[in-house]
N, C-alpha and C positions, 0 to 999 in steps of 0.2 A: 680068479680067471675072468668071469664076469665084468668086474671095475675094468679090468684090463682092455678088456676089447673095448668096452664103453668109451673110454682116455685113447684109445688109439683111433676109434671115428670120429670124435670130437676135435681132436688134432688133427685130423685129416681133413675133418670139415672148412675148419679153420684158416690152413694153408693153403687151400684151393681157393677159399674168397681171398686172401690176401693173394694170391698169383694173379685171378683174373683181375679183382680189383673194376668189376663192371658198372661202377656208378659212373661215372662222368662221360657227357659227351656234349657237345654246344658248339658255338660260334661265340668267337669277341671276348672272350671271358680270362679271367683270372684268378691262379684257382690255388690254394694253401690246401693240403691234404694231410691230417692226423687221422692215425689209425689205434684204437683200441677195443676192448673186448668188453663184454661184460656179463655174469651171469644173471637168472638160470637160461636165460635162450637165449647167449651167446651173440650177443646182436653186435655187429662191426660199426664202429660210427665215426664217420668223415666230417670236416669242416672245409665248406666249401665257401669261395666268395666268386660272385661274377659280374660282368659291367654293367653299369647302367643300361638297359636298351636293347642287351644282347639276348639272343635263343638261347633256350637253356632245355637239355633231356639229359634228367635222371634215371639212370638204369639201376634196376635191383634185383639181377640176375643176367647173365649168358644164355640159357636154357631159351627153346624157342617156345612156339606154343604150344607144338604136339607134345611137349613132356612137361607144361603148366597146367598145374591144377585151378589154383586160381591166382590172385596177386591186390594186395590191399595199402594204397598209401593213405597211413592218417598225418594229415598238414595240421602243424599247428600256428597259424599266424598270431600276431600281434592284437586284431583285433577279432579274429574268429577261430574252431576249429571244424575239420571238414575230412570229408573220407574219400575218396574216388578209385574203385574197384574192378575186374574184371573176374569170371570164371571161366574156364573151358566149356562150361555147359550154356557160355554165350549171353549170360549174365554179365551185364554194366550196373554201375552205380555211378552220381556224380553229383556229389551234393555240395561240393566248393561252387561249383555255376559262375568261377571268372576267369574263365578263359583257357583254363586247366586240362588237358584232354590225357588218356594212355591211348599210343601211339605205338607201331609195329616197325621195325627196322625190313629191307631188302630180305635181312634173312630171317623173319618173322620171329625176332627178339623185340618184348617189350619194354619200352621207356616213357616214362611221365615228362610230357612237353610241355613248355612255359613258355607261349608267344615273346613276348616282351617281358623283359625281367623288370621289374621297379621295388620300388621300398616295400610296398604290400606285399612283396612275396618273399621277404624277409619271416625267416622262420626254421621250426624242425620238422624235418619230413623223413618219417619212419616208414619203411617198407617191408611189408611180412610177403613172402612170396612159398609157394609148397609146386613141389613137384615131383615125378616119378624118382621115388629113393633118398629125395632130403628135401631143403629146404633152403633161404635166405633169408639174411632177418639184417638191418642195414636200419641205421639211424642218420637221418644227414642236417646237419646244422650249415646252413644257406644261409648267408651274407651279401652283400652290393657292397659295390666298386663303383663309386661316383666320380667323375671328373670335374674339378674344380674350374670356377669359371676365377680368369687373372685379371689384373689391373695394378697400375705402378705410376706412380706420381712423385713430383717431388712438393714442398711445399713448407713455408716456416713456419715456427712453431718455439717461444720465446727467445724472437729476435735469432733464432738460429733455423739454418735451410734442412731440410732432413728430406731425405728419401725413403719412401716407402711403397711397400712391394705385399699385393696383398692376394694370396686363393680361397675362393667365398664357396663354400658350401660342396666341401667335398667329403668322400670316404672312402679309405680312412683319411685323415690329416694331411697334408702335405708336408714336406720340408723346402726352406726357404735359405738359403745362401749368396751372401753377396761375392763382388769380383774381388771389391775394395775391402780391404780390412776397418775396422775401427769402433767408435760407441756403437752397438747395435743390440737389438730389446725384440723380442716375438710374445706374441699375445695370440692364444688359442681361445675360441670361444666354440661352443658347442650347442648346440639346435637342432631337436627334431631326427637325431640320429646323423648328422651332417654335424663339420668341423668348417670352421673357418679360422685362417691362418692370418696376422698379420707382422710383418718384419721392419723394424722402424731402424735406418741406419742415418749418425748422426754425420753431416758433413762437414770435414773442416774447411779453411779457404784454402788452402794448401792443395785438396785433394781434386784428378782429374774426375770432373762433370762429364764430359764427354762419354767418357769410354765406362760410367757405370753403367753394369746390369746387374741383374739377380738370375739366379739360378731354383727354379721351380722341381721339386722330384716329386711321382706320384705314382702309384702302381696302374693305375689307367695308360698311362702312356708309356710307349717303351723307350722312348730318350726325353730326356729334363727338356725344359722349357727356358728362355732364355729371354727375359724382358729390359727394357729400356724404362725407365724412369720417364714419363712425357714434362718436360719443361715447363707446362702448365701448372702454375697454384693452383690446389684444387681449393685445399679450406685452412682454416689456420692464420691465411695472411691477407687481410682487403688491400690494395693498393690505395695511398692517399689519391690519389689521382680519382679512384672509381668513386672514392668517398665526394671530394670537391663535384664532380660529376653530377651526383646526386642530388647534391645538395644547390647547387644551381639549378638543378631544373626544378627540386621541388617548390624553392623562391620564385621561379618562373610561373609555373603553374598557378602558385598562390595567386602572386600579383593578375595575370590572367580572371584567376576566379574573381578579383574583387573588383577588377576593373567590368568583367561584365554584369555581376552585382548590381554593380550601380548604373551603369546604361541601362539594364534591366527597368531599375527603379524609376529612375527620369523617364522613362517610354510609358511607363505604366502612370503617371500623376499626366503624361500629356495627354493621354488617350480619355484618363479620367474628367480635363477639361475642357477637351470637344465635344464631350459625350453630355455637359450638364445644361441645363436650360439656360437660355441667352436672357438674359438683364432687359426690360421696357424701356426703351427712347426716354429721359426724361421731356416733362413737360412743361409747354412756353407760356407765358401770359402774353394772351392775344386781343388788341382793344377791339372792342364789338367796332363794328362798323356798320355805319346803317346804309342804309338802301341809299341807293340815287334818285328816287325821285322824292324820297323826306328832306333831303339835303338840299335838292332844287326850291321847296318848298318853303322850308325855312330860309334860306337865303333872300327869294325872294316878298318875305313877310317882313324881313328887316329892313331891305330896300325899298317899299312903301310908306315903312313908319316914318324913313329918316326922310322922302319927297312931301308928307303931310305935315313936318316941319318946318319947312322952308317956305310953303302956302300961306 
């Protein structure tokens, strides 16, 4: 008779948390909900995901505060674990210290709020709660919901044009669909708990350019995404044109550089020959000259000898 009653509150406990179902409440979010049990304390556990960026309040009871005795979530993240607590006797705890508050609804029902949701508060968050006549026990595995950032190009790629269509760093994954049918390939890479998507579709010449787009789904958004190919090579293909380009101005450049090289150099041997000491006047052989009055003298010492001649 005992077992009996015991199976009959425990069942009862049971289907009143699955009725209310009092975990989730937030803004922006997007939310997968499994429900299972487990013993000996019966702890209900939900998988919840929400969006990047978005508020998020966890409830782990209906019950307000006059019938809480007290209420304990242990978070376990990725890189830490942490407790954050209340009791009726007006006892706090808050040892996460990021940003993590318990929070009081209009009608003094408590929930765990989460300013901004991000990667960091990727985790499980167990909540034991006791109150007048039973209790709550909730386990919640919290996930993010990333929006991928798009981009869509076309460009060649061994002598043939391909279109591709690519979402960088989302979660979960995105899917990728073209308008046009044909060769087409997707390559998923993974990062850091992020996905990134890329859909490479091959073009024949036959096939309308114009009117390709791709088709983006993600659960961040509630209608698909719809991109254009931009016309633009991005990589894959140089035009000879931008090669030729190139390649003249770097022949430009050079010739520039040599031609002032060497102006350089002739400036520098002129400056060097202004600068050096100037060369002596060569020297004349000059006949002595004698005085004017030895010349008169002489002169007339000859012209006496040659009048005592003739005497």
């Amino acid at each position: 008779m005992r077992d009996m009653v015991i199976c009959a509150v425990v069942i009862f406990s049971l289907s009143e948390a699955w009725s209310q179902d009092p975990v989730l409440s937030g803004t922006n979010q997007s939310t997968s909900v499994n429900s299972s049990t487990s013993s000996p304390k019966n702890f209900v556990t939900r998988n919840l995901t929400f969006n990047l960026g978005s508020e998020v309040n966890l409830k782990c009871s209906n019950k307000t505060w006059n019938e809480m005795m007290f209420v304990t979530w242990t978070i376990t993240l990725k890189n830490k674990q942490c407790n954050i607590g209340y009791s009726y006797e007006g006892r706090s705890d808050d040892l996460c210290k990021d940003g993590k508050s318990l929070q009081n609804t209009s009608s003094a029902q408590s929930y765990l709020h989460i300013p901004k949701f991000s990667d960091n508060d990727v985790g499980v968050y167990k909540c034991d709660s006791v109150y007048t006549g039973g209790n709550d026990n909730y386990v919640i595995n919290v996930d993010i919901t990333g929006s991928p950032s798009i981009s869509a190009w076309l460009e060649f790629k061994d002598n043939k044009m391909v279109a591709v269509c690519k979402a960088d760093r989302g979660k979960p994954a995105a899917s990728i669909s073209w308008s046009h049918t044909g060769n087409s390939s997707s390559v998923e890479n993974r990062s850091d708990r992020f996905f990134t998507v890329e859909s490479r579709l091959e073009l024949l010449e036959e096939m309308d350019k114009e009117n390709l787009s791709c088709a983006i789904k993600h659960p961040y958004w509630k209608e698909e995404q719809i991109w254009r190919p931009k016309k633009l090579l991005k990589k894959g293909y140089i035009p000879w044109l931008c090669v030729l380009t190139v390649a003249v101005i770097i022949v430009l450049l050079a010739g520039f550089l040599l031609f002032a090289q060497k102006k350089l150099t002739t400036l520098k041997q002129r400056q060097w020959t202004d600068t050096s000491p100037s060369k002596s006047p060569p020297t004349e052989d000059v006949e002595e000259v004698e005085p004017y009055a030895s010349y008169v003298q002489r002169v007339n010492s000859i012209y006496c000898s040659s009048a005592d001649l003739f005497t």
